[in-house]
N, C-alpha and C positions, 0 to 999 in steps of 0.2 A: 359609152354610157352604162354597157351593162356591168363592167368590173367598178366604174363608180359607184353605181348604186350596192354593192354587195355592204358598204360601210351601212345600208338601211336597208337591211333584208325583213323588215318587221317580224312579227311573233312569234315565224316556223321553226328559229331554234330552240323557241320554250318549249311550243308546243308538241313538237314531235318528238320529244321527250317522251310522249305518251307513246310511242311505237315500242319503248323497250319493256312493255307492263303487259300485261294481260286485263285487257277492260270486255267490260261487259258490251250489248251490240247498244243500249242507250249512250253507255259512255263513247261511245267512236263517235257515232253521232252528233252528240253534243260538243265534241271537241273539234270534228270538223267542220261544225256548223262558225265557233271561236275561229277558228283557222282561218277561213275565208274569208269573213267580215274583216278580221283586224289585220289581215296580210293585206287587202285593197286599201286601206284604209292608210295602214305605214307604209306601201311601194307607193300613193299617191305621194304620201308628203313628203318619203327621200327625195320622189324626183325635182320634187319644186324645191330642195334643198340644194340640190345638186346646180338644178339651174342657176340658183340664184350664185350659190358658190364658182360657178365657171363663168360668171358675168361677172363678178364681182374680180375673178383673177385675171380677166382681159383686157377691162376698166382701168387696172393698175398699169401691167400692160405695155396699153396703147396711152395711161396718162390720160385719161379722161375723164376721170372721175374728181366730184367733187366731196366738200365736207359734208353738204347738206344730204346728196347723195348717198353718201358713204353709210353715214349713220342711219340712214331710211333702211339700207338695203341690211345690214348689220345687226338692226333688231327687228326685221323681219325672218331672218334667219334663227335668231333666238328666239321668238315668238314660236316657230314652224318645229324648231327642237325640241321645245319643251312640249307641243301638242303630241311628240312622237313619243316623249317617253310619258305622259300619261297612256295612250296608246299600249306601247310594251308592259305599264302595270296593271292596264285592265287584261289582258291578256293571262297574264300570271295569277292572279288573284283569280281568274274563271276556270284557269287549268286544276288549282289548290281547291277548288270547291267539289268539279265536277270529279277530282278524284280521290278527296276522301270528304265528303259529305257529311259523313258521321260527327267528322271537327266541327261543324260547323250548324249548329242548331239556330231556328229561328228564336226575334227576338235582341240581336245582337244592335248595338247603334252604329247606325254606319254611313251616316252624314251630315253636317251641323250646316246651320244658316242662321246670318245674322240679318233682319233687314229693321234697316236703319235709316234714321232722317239727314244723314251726311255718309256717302259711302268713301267720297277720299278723305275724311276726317277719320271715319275709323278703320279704314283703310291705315294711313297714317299710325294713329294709335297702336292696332294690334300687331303690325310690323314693325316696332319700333320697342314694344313693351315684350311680346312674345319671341320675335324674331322670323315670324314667317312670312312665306314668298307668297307671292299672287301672279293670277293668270289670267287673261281674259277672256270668259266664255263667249262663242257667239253664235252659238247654236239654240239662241232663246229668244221669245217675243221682246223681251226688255231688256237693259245692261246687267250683266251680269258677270263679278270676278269671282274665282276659283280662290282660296287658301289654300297654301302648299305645305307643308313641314316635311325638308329635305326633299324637295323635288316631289314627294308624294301629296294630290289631291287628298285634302280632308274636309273639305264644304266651301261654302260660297258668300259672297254677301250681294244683297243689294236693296234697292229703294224700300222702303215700308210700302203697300199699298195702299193708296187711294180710301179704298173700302177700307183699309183696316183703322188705319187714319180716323174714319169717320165713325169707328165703331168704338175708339177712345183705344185703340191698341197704343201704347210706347212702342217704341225699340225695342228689340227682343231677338236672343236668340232659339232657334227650334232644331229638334235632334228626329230624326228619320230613322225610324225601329223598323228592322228588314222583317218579313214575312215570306213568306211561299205561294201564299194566295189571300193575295189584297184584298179580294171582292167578297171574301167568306172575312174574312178580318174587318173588313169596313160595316159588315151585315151584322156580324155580332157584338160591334160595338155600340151598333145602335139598339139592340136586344138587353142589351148589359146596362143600359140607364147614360152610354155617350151620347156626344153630339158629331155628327159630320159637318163640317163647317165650311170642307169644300169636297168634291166628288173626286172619283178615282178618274187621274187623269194622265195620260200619258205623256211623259219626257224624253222626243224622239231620242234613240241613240243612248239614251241613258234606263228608262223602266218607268215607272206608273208612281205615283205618289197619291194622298189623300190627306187632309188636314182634318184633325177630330181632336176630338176633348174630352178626358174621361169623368165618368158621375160625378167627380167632386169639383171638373171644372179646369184642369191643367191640359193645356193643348200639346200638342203633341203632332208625327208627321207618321203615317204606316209607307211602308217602301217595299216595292219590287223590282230589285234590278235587272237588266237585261243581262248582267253578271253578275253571279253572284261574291259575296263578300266574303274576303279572306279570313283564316284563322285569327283567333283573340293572341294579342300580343302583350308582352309587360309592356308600359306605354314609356315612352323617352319623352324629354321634353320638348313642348310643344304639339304632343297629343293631348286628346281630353281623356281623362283620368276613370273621374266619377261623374256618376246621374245621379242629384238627388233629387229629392221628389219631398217639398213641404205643402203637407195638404190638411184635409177636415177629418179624414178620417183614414191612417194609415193600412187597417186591417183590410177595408174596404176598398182601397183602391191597390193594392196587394193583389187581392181575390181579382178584382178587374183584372190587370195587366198579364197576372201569371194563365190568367183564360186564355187573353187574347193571345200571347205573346210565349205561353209556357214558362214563365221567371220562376224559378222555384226559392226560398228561404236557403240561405247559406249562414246566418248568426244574425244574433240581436246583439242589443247592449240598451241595459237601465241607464237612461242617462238623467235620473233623481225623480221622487215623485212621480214614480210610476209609469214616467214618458217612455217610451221604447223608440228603439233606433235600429229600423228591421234592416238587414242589407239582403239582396238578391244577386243572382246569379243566372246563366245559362249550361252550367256543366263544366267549366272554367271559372279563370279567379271571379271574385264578386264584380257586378259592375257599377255599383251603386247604392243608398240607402234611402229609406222611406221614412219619415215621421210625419206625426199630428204635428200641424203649427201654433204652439199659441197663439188666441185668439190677438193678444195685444202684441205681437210683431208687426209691422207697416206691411203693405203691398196685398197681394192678391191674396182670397184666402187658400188656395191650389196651383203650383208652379213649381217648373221646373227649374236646377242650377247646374250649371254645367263648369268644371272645375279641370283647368289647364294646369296641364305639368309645368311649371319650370324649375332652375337650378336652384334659386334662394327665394324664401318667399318671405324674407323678411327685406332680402332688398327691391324684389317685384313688388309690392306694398307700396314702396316708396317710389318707386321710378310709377307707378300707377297715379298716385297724387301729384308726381311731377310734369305728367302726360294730359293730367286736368280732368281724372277722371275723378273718383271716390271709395274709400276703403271703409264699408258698410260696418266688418267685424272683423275682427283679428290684427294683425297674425296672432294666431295659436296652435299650440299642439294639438295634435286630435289624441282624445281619451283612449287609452288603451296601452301606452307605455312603447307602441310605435316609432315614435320621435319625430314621424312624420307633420308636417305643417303646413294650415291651410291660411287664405283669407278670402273673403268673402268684400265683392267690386261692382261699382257700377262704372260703365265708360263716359266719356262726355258727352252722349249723344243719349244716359238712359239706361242703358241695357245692362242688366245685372248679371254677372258673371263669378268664377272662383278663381281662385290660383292655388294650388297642390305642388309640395317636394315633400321627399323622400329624407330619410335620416342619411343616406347616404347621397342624399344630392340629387335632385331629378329626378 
């Protein structure tokens, strides 16, 4: 058992990486605090890997196994895989924080959720139009899938709530801005003219969350993870791009979030009649841009969009209408001689979303 299990020695060959560095006494600390949660955690699930894999080779065998069987045991195996290499990525992404910190400012977004009034409809949908994987969490009160892009967790979807239902919420997606300390973030935003809409509450295994909404009314998710989040990457397709933010008053809700969250101004752009089109940042590329909404645009007057890479967004457009969703605005170029191309979507179920490429693809 013990030379099988070496094929699932979980995280110790990332993290002892950190033995060839000179860290400070927090950093060992911290890393071997990492070390031992997530080595129990992947030597748990090799061994149940392993089990099922040596049952599964004596089954063949001895000739006793069947189809129905076979299939049970075959994506329970893939199920138990995929939890281990989420596993090895939280791992790596806590080693990349705890040892250069300085990359890694708060503020950053660093997890999307969709909740929705059909969850294998868009389920369906965004694995089919985006191309990404799903996973089934089960470490929650209620059902809950994972979104994957390339085997890497990037958020979740599931039921709309009850309450929210009843308070006239749609479908919608929400993006989770990291912090350092939630409970001072969640205090100032009520200081700042927010709303808290649900309290700091903790996500065993995962970190603490909070639902708020800034003065102008666009809700939003504050986050503290139990690891912290990786360095800003150029995004490929199938990541989310950009955050825009269309609200009542862009200077003001700027001045909000760069409080709470530190976002500093990285450029504008006049885009006619005086509109401004602020983008922000955290000390890497921009992550997003701000404007006033015109008053006679449809929908809320403060709300977030959140804009998915893909390859062509002039044929994601159409495979979006072919999917039975709707293509709000575009495709068009974005201003600035980029050549980049956005469009602006709602899916079948509601929820308003973007699609982004690149002049080069992606």
């Amino acid at each position: 058992m013990a030379a099988e299990l070496n094929r699932y020695p979980g995280p110790r060959h990332v993290l002892d990486l950190a033995g060839e560095l000179e860290l400070s006494h927090d950093q060992t600390v911290r890393i071997q605090a990492v070390r031992d949660e997530m080595s129990e955690r992947a030597v748990r699930l090799g061994r149940q890997i392993v089990e099922l894999e040596r049952g599964l080779d004596g089954a063949f065998v001895e000739q006793t196994i069947d189809e129905t069987r076979l299939e049970s045991m075959t994506a329970e195996i893939g199920r138990l895989q995929g939890e281990l290499r989420f596993v090895h990525l939280r791992a790596h992404l806590a080693m990349v924080r705890i040892l250069s910190p300085e990359d890694n400012p708060r503020g950053q977004f660093v997890w999307y959720d969709l909740a929705t009034s059909d969850t294998d409809a868009a389920i369906g949908f965004y694995t089919d139009l985006i191309g990404w994987g799903t996973q089934e969490w089960e470490g929650g009160p209620q059902p809950y899938t994972l979104w994957t892009n390339n085997d890497a967790p990037l958020g979740g979807v599931m039921v709309l709530p009850e309450d929210a239902k009843k308070a006239g919420a749609p479908p919608h997606w929400m993006a989770y801005i990291d912090t350092p300390d939630i409970d001072a973030a969640v205090a100032q935003v009520g200081e700042l003219g927010g709303v808290v809409h649900h309290p700091v509450t903790d996500i065993p295994g995962a970190g603490k969350f909070a639902v708020l909404a800034d003065p102008q009314g666009a809700v939003f998710c504050a986050f503290n993870g139990d690891q912290e989040p990786g360095e800003q990457k150029v995004p490929q397709p199938g990541d989310i791009s950009w955050h825009e933010l269309g609200t009542t008053d862009y200077e003001a809700a700027f001045e909000f979030y760069s409080t709470v969250f530190g976002w500093q101004k990285t450029d504008e752009m006049d885009m006619g009649e005086g509109n401004i089109y602020m983008m922000y940042g955290v000390g890497g590329p921009p992550l997003g841009g701000i404007y006033t909404k015109p008053t006679d645009v449809p929908g809320p007057p403060a709300a977030w969009l959140y804009y998915i890479t893909v390859d062509d967004v002039t044929a994601g457009a159409e495979k979006v209408k072919a999917l039975g969703g709707q293509v709000l605005n575009g495709p068009m170029e974005v201003p600035g001689g980029s050549g980049d191309m956005v469009a602006q979507c709602m899916d079948p179920q509601g929820a308003a979303f973007a699609i982004h490429s690149t002049a080069a693809g992606g």
